[in-house]
C-alpha positions as CSV (number, residue, x, y, z in Angstrom):
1,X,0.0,0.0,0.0
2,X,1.7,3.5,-0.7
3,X,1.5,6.3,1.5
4,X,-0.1,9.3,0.3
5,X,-0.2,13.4,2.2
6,X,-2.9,15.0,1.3
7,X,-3.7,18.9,2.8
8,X,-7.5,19.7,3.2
9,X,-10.2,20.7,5.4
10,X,-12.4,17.8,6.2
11,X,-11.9,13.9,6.3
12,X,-15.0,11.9,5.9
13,X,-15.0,8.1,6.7
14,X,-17.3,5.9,4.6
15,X,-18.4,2.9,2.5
16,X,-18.6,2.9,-1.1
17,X,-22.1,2.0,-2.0
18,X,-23.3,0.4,-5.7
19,X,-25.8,2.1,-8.1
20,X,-26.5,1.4,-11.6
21,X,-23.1,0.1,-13.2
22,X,-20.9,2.3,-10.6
23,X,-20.4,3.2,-7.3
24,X,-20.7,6.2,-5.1
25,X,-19.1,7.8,-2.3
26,X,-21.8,10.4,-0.2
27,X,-20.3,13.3,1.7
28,X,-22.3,16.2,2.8
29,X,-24.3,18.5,1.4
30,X,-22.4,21.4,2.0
31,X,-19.2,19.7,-0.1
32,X,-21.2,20.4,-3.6
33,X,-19.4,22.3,-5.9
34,X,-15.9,21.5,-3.6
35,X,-12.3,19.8,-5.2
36,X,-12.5,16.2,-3.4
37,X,-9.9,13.4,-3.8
38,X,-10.9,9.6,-2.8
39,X,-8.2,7.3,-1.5
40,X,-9.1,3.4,-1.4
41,X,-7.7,2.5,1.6
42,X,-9.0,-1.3,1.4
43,X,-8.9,-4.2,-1.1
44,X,-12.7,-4.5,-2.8
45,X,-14.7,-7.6,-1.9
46,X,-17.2,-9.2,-4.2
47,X,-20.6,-9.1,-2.1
């Protein structure tokens, strides 16, 4: 696993969830129109 810094304001801690052919990752409302970067920090697992 590499080892990444990353400066910003908020973390958020969460599950990606399915929908349609992709996935998503929800953060709050008041993120909308904000620069995000998403680190996997887990391998995926087929459910």
């Amino acid at each position: 696993m590499g080892q990444f810094t990353i400066n910003g304001h908020e973390v958020v801690d969460g599950d990606v969830k399915a929908t349609g052919n992709g996935a998503h990752v929800y953060v709050p409302k008041r993120w909308r129109g904000a620069d995000v970067k998403i680190v996997r920090i887990s391998d995926p697992t087929d459910e």
